[in-house]
C-alpha positions as CSV (number, residue, x, y, z in Angstrom):
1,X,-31.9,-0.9,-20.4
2,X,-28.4,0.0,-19.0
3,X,-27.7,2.0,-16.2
4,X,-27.5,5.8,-15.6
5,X,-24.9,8.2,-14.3
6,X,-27.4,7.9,-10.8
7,X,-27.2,4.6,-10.7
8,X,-23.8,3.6,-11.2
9,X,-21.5,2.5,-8.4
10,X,-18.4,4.0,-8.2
11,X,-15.7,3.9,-5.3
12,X,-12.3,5.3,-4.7
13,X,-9.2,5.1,-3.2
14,X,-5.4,6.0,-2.6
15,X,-2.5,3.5,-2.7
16,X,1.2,4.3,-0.9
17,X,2.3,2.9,-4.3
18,X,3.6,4.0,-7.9
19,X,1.0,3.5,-10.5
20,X,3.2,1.0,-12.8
21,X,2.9,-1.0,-9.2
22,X,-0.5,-0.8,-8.4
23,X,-1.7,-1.2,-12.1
24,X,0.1,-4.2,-12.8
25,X,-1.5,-5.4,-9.1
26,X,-4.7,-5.6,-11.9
27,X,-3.1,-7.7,-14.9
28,X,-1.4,-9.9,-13.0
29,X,-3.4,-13.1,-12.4
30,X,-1.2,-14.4,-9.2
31,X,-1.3,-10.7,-7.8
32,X,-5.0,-10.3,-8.8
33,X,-5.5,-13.6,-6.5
34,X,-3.8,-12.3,-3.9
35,X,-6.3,-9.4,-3.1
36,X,-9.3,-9.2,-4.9
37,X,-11.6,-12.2,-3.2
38,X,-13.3,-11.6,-0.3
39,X,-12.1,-12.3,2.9
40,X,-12.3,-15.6,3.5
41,X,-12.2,-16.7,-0.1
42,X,-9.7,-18.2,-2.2
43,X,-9.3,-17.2,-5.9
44,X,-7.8,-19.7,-9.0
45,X,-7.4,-18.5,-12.4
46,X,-9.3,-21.6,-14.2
47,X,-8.2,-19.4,-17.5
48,X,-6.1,-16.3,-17.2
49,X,-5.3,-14.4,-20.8
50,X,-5.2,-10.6,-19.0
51,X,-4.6,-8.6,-22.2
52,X,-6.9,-6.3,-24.3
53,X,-9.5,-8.4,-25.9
54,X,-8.3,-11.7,-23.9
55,X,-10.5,-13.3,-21.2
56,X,-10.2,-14.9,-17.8
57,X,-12.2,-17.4,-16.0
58,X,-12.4,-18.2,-12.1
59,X,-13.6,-18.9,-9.3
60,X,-13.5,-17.9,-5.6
61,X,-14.2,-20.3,-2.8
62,X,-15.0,-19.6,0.9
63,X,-17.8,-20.9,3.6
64,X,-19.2,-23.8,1.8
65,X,-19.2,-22.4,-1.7
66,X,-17.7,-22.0,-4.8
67,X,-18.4,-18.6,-7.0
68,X,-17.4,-19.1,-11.1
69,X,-17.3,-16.0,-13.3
70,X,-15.5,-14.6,-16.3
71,X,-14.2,-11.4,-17.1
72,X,-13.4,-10.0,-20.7
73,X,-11.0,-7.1,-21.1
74,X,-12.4,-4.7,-23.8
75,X,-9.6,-2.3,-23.0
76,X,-6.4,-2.0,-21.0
77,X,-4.2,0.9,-21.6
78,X,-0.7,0.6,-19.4
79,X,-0.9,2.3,-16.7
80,X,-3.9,4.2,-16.4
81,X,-7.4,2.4,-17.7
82,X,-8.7,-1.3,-17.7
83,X,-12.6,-2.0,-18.9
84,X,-13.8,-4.9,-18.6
85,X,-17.2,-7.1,-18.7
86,X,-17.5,-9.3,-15.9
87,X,-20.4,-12.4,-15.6
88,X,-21.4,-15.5,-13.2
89,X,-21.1,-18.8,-15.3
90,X,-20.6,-21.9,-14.5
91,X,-16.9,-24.0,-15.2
92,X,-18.3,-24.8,-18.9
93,X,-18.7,-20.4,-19.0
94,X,-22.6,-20.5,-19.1
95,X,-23.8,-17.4,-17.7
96,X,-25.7,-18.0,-14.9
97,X,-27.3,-15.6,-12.5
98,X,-25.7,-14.1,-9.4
99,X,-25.3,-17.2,-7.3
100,X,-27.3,-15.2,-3.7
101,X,-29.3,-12.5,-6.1
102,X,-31.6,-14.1,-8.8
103,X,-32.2,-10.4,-9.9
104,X,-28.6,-9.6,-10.4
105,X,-27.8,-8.4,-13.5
106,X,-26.7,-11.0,-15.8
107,X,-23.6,-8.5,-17.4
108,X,-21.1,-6.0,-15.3
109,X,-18.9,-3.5,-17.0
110,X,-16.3,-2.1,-14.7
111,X,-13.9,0.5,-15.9
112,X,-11.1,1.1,-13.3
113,X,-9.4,4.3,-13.9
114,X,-5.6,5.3,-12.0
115,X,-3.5,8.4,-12.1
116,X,-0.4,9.5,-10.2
117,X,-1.5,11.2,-7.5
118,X,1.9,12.4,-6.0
119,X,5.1,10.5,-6.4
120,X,4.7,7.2,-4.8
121,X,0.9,7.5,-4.5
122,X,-2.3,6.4,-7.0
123,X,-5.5,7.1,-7.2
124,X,-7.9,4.5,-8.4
125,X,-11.7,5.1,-9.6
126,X,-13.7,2.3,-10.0
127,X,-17.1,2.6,-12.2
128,X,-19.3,-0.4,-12.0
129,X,-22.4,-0.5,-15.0
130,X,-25.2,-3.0,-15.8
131,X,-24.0,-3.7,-19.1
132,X,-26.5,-4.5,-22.3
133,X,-29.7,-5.3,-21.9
134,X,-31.2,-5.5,-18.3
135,X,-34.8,-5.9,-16.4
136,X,-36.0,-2.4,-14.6
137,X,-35.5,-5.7,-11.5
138,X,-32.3,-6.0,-12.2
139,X,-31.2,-2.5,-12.1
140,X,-33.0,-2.0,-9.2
141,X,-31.5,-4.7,-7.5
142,X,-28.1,-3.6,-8.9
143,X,-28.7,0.0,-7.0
144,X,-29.9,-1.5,-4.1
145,X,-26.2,-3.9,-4.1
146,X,-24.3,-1.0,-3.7
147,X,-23.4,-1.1,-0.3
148,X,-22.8,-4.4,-0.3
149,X,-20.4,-3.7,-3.1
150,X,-19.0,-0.8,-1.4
151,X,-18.0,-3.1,1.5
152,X,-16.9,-5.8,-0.9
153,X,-14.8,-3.3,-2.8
154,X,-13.2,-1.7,0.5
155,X,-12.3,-5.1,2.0
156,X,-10.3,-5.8,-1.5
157,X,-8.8,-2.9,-1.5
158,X,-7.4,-2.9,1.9
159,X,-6.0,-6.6,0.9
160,X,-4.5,-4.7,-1.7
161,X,-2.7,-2.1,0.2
162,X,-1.5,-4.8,2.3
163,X,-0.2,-7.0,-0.6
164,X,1.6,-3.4,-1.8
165,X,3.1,-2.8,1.0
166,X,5.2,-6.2,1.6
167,X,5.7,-5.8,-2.3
């Protein structure tokens, strides 16, 4: 079962940036690291190959824990679409489940979407999906996550518009 139009997650969000800026904020592993954790977390690029059908593999670590997951990029198009499946593993890349959820969907396809808004300014849409084949459970608990991911989301994006604008 994947998800529905209903029960997708999607946020957006303006940037006082030019898109080239703000979409190579998402390709490039050291500027990925920079904003994308939570606060309080620390992101390394165990494995960073950012291109259309290459992979990455990380982990975030804050408050007593350490987060591994993996990302692969089914499409990147400069400078206005990135797709990509996302997963929990562990440092040897076995999926594992969601390391505070143990309904989490075990696959996450995110699409991330920017256009010029005005000169100096980009739009971003982000589309979060269960991806493949998931429990009625797990989508359920995916929809009930989204205000956690809205908040997760928010945070990283106001790290990025402070990472832009000392760019």
């Amino acid at each position: 079962m994947n998800t529905t139009n209903n029960e997708r997650f999607v946020i957006e969000r303006s940037f006082d940036a030019p898109l080239a800026q703000v979409f190579a904020m998402w390709i490039q592993p050291d500027d990925l690291a920079r904003w994308l954790p939570p606060a309080g977390f620390a992101m390394r690029f165990l494995r960073a190959d950012l291109h259309q059908g290459g992979s990455t593999l990380f982990s975030m670590a804050g408050y007593g824990m350490t987060i591994t997951a993996r990302a692969e990029y089914e499409e990147i198009r400069s400078h206005d679409r990135i797709v990509y499946t996302q997963q929990f593993c562990d440092e040897h890349e076995q999926v594992m489940r969601h390391p505070m959820a143990p309904d989490w969907p075990a696959t996450l396809r995110i699409t991330v979407a920017l256009r010029e808004e005005a000169a100096g300014r980009t739009h971003v849409t982000l589309c979060t999906d269960v991806a493949g084949d998931a429990t009625a459970e797990e989508i359920a608990a995916f929809v009930a996550g989204h205000a956690s991911m809205a908040m997760g989301w928010s945070g990283s994006f106001a790290q990025l518009d402070a990472v832009l604008a000392n760019a």
